[in-house]
KEMARTI-828111 format. One record per residue (C-alpha): x, y, z; residue number from 1. Coordinates in nm, 2 decimals. Example, Ala and Ser with C-alpha at 12.3 -4.5 7.8 and 13.67 -1.06 7.14 Angstrom:
% KEMARTI-828111
{kelo {1.23 -0.45 0.78} 1}
{kelo {1.37 -0.11 0.71} 2}
***
This chain:
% KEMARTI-828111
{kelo {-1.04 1.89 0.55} 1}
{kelo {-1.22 2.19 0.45} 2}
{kelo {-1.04 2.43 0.21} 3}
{kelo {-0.70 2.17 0.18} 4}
{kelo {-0.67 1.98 -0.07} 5}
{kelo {-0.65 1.60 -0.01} 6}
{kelo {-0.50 1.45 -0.31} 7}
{kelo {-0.56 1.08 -0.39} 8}
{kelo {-0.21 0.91 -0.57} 9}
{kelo {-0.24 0.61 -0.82} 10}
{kelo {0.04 0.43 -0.87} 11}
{kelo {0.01 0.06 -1.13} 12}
{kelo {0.39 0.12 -1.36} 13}
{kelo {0.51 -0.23 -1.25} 14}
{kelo {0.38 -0.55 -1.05} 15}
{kelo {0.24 -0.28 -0.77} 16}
{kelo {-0.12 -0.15 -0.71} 17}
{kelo {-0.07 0.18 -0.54} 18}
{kelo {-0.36 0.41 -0.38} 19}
{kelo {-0.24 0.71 -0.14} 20}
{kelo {-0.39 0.99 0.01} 21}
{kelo {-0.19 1.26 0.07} 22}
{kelo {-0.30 1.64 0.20} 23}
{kelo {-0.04 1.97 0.27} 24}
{kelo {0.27 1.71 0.28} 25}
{kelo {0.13 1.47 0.52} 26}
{kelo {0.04 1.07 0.42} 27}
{kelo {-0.27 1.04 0.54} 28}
{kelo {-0.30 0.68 0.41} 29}
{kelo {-0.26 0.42 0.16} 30}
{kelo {-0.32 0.07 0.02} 31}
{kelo {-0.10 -0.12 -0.15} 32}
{kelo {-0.18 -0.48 -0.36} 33}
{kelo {0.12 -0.66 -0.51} 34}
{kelo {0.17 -0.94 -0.79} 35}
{kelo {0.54 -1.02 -0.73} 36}
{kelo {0.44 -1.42 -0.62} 37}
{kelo {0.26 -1.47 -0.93} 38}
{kelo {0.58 -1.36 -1.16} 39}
{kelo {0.80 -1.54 -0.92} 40}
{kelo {0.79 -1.86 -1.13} 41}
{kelo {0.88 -1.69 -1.40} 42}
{kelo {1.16 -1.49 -1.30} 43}
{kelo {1.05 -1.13 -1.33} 44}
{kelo {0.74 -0.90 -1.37} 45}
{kelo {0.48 -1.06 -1.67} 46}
{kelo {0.32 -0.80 -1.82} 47}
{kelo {-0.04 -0.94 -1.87} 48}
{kelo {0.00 -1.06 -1.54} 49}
{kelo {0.08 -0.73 -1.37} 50}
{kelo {-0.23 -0.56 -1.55} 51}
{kelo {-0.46 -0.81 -1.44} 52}
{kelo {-0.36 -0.82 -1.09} 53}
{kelo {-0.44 -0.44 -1.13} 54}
{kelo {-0.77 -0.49 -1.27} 55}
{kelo {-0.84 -0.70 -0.98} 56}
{kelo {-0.66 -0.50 -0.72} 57}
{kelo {-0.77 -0.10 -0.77} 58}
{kelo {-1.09 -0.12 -0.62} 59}
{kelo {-0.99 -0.33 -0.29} 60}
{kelo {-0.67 -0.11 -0.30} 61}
{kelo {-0.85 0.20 -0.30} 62}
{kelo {-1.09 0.14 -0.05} 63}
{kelo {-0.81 0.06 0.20} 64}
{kelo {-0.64 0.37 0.15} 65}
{kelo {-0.97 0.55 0.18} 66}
{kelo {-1.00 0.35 0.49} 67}
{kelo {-0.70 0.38 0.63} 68}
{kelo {-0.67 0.77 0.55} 69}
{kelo {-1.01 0.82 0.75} 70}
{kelo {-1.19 0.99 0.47} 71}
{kelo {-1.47 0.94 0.21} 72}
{kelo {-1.39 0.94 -0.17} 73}
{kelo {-1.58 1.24 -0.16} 74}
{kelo {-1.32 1.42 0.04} 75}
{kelo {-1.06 1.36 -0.26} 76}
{kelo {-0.98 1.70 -0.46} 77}
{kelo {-0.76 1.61 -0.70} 78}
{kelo {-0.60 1.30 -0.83} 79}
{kelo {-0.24 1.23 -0.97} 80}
{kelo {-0.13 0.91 -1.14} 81}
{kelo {0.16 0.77 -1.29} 82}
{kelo {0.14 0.82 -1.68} 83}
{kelo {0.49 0.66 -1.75} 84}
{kelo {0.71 0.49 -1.74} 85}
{kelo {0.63 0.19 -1.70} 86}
{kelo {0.45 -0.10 -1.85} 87}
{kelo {0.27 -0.01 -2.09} 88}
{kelo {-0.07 -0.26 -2.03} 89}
{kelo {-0.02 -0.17 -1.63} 90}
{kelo {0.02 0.21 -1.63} 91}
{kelo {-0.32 0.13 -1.88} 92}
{kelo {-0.51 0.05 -1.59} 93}
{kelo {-0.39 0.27 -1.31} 94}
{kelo {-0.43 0.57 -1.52} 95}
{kelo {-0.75 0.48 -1.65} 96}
{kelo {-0.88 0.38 -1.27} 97}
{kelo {-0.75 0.82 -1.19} 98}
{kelo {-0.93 0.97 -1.45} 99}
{kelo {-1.24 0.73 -1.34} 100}
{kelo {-1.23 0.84 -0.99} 101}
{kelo {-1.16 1.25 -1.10} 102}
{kelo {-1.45 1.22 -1.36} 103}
{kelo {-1.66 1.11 -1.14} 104}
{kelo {-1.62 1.34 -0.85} 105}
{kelo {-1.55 1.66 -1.12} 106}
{kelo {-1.19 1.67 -1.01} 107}
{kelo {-0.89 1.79 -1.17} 108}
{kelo {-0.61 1.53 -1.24} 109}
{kelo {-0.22 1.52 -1.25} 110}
{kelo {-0.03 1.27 -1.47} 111}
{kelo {0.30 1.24 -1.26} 112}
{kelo {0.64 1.06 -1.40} 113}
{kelo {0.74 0.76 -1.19} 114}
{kelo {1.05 0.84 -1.09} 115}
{kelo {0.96 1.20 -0.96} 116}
{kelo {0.74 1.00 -0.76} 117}
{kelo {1.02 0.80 -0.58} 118}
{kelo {1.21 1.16 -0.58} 119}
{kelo {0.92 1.30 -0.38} 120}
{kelo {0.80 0.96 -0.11} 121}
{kelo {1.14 1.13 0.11} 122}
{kelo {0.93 1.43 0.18} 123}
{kelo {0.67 1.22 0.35} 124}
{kelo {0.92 1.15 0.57} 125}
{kelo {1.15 1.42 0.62} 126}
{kelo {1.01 1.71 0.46} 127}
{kelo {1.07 1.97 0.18} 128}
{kelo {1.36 1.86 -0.04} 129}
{kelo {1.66 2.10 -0.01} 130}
{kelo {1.69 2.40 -0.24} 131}
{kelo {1.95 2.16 -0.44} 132}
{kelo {2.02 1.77 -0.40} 133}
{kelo {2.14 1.49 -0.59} 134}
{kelo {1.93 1.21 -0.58} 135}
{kelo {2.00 0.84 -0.67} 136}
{kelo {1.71 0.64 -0.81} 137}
{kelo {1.81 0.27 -0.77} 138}
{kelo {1.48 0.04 -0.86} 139}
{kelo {1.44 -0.28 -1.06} 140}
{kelo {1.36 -0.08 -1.40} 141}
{kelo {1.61 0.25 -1.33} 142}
{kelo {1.96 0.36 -1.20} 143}
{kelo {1.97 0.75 -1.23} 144}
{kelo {2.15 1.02 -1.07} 145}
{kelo {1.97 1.30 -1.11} 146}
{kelo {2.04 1.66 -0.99} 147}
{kelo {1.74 1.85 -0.84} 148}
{kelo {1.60 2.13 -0.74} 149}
{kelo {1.27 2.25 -0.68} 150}
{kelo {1.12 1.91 -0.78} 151}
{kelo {0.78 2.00 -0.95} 152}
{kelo {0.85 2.37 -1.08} 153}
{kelo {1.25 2.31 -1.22} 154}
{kelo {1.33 2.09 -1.49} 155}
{kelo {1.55 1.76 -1.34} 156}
{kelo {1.86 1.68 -1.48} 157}
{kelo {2.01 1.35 -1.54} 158}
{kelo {2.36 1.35 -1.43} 159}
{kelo {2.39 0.99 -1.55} 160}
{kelo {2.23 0.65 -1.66} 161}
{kelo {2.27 0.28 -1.63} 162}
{kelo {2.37 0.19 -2.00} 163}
{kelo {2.24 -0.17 -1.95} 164}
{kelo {2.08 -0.35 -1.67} 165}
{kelo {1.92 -0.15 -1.40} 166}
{kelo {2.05 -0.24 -1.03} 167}
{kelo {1.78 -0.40 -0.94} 168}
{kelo {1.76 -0.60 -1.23} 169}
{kelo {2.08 -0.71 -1.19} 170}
{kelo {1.99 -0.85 -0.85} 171}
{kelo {1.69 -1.01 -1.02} 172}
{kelo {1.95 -1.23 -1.29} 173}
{kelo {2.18 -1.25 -1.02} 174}
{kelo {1.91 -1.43 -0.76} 175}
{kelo {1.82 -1.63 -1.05} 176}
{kelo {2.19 -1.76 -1.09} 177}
{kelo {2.22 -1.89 -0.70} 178}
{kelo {1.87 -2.03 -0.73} 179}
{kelo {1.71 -1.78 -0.45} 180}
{kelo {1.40 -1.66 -0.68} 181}
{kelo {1.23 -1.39 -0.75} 182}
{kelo {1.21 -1.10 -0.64} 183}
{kelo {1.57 -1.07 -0.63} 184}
{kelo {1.72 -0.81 -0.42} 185}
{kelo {1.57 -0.95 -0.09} 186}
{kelo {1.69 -1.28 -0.15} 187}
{kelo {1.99 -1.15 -0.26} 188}
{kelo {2.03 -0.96 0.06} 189}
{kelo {1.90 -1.23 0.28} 190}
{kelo {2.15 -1.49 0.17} 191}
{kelo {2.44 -1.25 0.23} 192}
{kelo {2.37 -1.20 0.55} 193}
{kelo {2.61 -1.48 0.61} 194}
{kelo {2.85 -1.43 0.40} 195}
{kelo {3.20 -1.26 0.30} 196}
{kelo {3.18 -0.96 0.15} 197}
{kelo {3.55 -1.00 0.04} 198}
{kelo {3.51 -1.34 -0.10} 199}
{kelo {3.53 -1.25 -0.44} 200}
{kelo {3.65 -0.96 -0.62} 201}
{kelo {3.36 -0.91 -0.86} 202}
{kelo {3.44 -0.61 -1.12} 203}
{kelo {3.33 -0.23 -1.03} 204}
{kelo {3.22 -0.10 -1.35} 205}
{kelo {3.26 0.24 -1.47} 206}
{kelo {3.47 0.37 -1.20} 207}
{kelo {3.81 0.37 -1.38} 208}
{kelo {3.96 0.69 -1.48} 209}
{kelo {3.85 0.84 -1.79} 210}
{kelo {3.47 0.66 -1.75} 211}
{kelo {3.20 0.89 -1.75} 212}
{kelo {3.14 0.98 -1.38} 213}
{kelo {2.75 0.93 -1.36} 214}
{kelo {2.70 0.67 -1.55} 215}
{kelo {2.65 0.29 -1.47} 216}
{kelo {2.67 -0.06 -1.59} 217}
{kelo {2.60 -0.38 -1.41} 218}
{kelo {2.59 -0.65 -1.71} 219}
{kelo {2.91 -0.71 -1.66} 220}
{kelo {2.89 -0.75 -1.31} 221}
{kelo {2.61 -1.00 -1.36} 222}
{kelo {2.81 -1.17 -1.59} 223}
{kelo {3.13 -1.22 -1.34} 224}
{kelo {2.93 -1.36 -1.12} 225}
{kelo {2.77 -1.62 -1.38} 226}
{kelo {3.13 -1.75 -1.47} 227}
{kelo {3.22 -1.78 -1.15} 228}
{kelo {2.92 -2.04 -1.09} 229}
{kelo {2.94 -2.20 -1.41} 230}
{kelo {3.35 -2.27 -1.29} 231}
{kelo {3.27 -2.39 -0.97} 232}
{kelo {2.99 -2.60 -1.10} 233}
{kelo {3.26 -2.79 -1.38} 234}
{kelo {3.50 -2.83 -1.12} 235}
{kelo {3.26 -3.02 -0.89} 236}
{kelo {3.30 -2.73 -0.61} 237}
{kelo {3.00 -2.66 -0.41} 238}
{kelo {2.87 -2.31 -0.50} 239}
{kelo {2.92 -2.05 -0.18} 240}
{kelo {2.57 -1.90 -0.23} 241}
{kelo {2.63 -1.67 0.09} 242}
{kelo {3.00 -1.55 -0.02} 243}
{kelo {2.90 -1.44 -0.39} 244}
{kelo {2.51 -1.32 -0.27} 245}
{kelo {2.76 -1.06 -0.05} 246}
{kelo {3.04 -1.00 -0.23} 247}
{kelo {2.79 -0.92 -0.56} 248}
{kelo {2.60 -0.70 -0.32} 249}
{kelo {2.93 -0.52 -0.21} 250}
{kelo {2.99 -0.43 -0.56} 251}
{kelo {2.69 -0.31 -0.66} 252}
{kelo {2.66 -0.09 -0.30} 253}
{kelo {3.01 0.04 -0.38} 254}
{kelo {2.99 0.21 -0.74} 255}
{kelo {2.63 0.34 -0.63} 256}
{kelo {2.78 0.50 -0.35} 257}
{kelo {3.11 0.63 -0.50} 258}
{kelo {2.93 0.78 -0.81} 259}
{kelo {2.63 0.92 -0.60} 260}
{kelo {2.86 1.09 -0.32} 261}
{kelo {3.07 1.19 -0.61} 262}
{kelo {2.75 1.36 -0.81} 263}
{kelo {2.72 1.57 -0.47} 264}
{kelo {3.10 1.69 -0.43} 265}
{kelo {3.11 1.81 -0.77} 266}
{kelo {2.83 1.99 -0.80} 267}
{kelo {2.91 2.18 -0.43} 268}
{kelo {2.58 2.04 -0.27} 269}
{kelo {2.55 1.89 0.09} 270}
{kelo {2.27 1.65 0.06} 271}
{kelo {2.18 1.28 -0.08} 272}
{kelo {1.87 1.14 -0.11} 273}
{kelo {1.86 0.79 -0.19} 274}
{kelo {1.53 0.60 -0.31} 275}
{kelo {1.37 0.32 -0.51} 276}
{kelo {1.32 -0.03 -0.43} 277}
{kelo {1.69 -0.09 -0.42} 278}
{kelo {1.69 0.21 -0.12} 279}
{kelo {1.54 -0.07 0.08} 280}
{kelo {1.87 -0.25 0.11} 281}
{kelo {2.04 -0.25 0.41} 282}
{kelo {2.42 -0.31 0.27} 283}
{kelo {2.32 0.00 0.07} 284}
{kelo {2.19 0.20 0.36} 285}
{kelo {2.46 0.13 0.56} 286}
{kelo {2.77 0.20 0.36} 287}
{kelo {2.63 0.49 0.24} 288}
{kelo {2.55 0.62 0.60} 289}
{kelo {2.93 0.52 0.69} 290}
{kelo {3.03 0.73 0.35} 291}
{kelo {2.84 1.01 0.34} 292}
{kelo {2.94 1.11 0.75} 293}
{kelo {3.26 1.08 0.66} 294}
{kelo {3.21 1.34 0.38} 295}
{kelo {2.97 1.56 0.58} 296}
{kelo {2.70 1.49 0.33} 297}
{kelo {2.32 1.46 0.50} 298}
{kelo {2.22 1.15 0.36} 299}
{kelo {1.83 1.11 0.37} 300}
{kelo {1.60 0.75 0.26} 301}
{kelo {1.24 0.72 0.31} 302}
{kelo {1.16 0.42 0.55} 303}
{kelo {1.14 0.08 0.34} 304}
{kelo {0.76 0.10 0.29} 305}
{kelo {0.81 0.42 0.07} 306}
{kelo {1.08 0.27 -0.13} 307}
{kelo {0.91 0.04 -0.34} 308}
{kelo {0.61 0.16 -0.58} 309}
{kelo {0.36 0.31 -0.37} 310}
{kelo {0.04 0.56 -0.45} 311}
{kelo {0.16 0.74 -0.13} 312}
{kelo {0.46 0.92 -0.35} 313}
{kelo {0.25 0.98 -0.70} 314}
{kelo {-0.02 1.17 -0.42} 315}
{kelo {0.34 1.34 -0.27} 316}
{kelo {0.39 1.45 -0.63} 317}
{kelo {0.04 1.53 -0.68} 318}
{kelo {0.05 1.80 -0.38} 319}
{kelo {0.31 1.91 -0.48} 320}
{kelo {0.19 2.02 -0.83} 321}
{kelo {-0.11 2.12 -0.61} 322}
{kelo {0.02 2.37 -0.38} 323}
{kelo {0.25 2.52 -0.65} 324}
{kelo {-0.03 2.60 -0.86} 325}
{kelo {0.06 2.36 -1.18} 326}
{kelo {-0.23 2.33 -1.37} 327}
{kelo {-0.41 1.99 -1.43} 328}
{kelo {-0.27 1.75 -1.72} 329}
{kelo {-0.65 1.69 -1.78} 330}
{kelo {-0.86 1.37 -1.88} 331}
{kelo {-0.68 1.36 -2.22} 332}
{kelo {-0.39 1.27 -2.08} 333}
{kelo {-0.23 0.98 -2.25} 334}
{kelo {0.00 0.71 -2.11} 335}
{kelo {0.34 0.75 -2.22} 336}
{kelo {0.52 0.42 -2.10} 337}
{kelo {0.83 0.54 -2.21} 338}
{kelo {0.86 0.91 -2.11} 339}
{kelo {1.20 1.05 -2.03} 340}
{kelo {1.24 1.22 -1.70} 341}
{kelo {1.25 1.59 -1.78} 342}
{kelo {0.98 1.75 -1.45} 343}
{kelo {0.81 1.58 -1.25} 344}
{kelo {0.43 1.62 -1.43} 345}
{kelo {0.34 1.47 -1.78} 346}
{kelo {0.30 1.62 -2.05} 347}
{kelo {0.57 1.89 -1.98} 348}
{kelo {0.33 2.25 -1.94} 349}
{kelo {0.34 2.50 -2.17} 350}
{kelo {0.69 2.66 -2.20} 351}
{kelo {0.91 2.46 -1.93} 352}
{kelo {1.24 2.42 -2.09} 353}
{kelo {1.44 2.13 -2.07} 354}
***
């Protein structure tokens, strides 16, 4: 490893505990500790909850990665974290844990936004990002289309928003509805497995002409689908958990798609990349496979253990800012659980426009 920097990831925005170890583009390793059973009775992430688990988790978590990456701490040459969004008690502790571990060894550190993070875990698996892409961020907290280019020196531009519920929040409420639990969107995709896709014609929102093309909404969505219960429930009709588990899935998967391959047409581009937790989906995966060969658009998602939160894409960030010669956010850095997505390190350096 002499003379190449091996850059140590922390990732803690959510109900994850990420460590990865990343060096010139390659995963070396990583751990990864999650919380999700001990929300599951509640019905989504609790925030105490999540920061504990962290507190409990980094160490363990860190040692695995070290472990699994076959090097010492010692080895580690710089350190990224996530310092937003998020949480705000979890990104706490993750962040704090990073500027432990770079104090310690005299280190520079990286504060890296969470969603450049998920932008970056596809170049651990298929290299460099094209000069331009689109990518679609689909996760339990975000829905973003976002138009990139070189991902750590350019500033990112959000094409479009979800103006309520995030996809994978919808799949969260929705779960909750047919009684599947928590985390949603496997359950969800589980119990469609099944079922007809076709079975109900649940609303496409913000596809209509004159809505704004990027842009996304899935309350109302989540609400069709609650009606529908409630009036089979009053009627005395048992509930088709498989048809509406698909058919919800189906409309969710189709204004993703539509909007995302759209996003790529307009702007002249030939490539979507496709990540989050919600990339993990295999409806999602799928149609968008069928849709974007039938456009001629190269469709790229990481493998399913990249989609969710991981420390393997805040160190994929972290090399990045690394080998493009970014200078260090420093042990100052604050958390900022609501930062906006402007470039992919936080605070924005000196002079990058947005």
């Amino acid at each position: 490893m002499s003379g190449v920097p091996v850059v140590l990831g922390v990732e803690s925005s959510c109900d994850e505990t990420g460590f990865g170890i990343v060096s010139d583009g390659v995963l070396l390793g990583q751990g990864l500790a999650s919380s999700a059973s001990q929300h599951a009775e509640f019905g989504g992430v609790v925030p105490e909850i999540a920061a504990r688990a962290h507190l409990e988790a980094a160490v363990p978590t860190l040692r695995i990665a070290l472990h699994d990456a076959g090097v010492e701490l010692r080895d580690i040459t710089h350190v990224a974290a996530t310092s937003g969004p998020g949480l705000a008690t979890a990104v706490h502790v993750g962040l704090a844990a990073a500027k432990s571990v770079a104090w310690s060894l005299g280190v520079p550190l990286f504060g890296v936004h969470h969603l450049a993070g998920h932008a970056a875990a596809d170049t651990l698996e298929h290299g460099p990002l094209p000069a331009q892409s689109i990518i679609l961020i689909v996760s339990g907290g975000h829905t973003s289309i976002l138009h990139v280019k070189d991902l750590v020196a350019d500033p990112i531009e959000h094409l479009g928003d979800t103006l309520d519920d995030a996809a994978g929040e919808a799949f969260d409420k929705v779960s909750r509805l047919l009684g599947l639990g928590y985390p949603g969107g496997p359950a969800i995709s589980k119990a469609a497995v099944g079922g007809d896709p076709e079975a109900f014609s649940f609303p496409r929102a913000m596809l209509r002409p004159g809505d704004q093309p990027y842009v996304f909404s899935f309350s109302g969505l989540k609400t069709a689908v609650a009606r529908t219960v409630e009036s089979l429930e009053r009627a005395g009709e048992e509930v088709p958990v498989a048809d509406i588990a698909a058919s919800f899935e189906q409309a969710v998967v189709d204004v993703l798609v539509t909007k995302a391959l759209r996003a790529v047409q307009e702007k002249g581009l030939d490539t979507l990349v496709i990540v989050g937790g919600v990339a993990a989906n295999q409806r999602l995966r799928a149609v968008a496979q069928e849709r974007c060969d039938a456009a001629g658009v190269e469709l790229r998602i990481p493998p399913i253990r990249l989609c969710t939160d991981n420390g393997a894409m805040i160190a994929a960030v972290g090399d990045l800012l690394v080998r493009g010669g970014a200078s260090p956010s420093g042990l100052q850095i604050a958390a900022d659980p609501s930062a906006v997505l402007h470039g992919a390190q936080l605070p924005l350096p000196a002079g990058f426009a947005v």
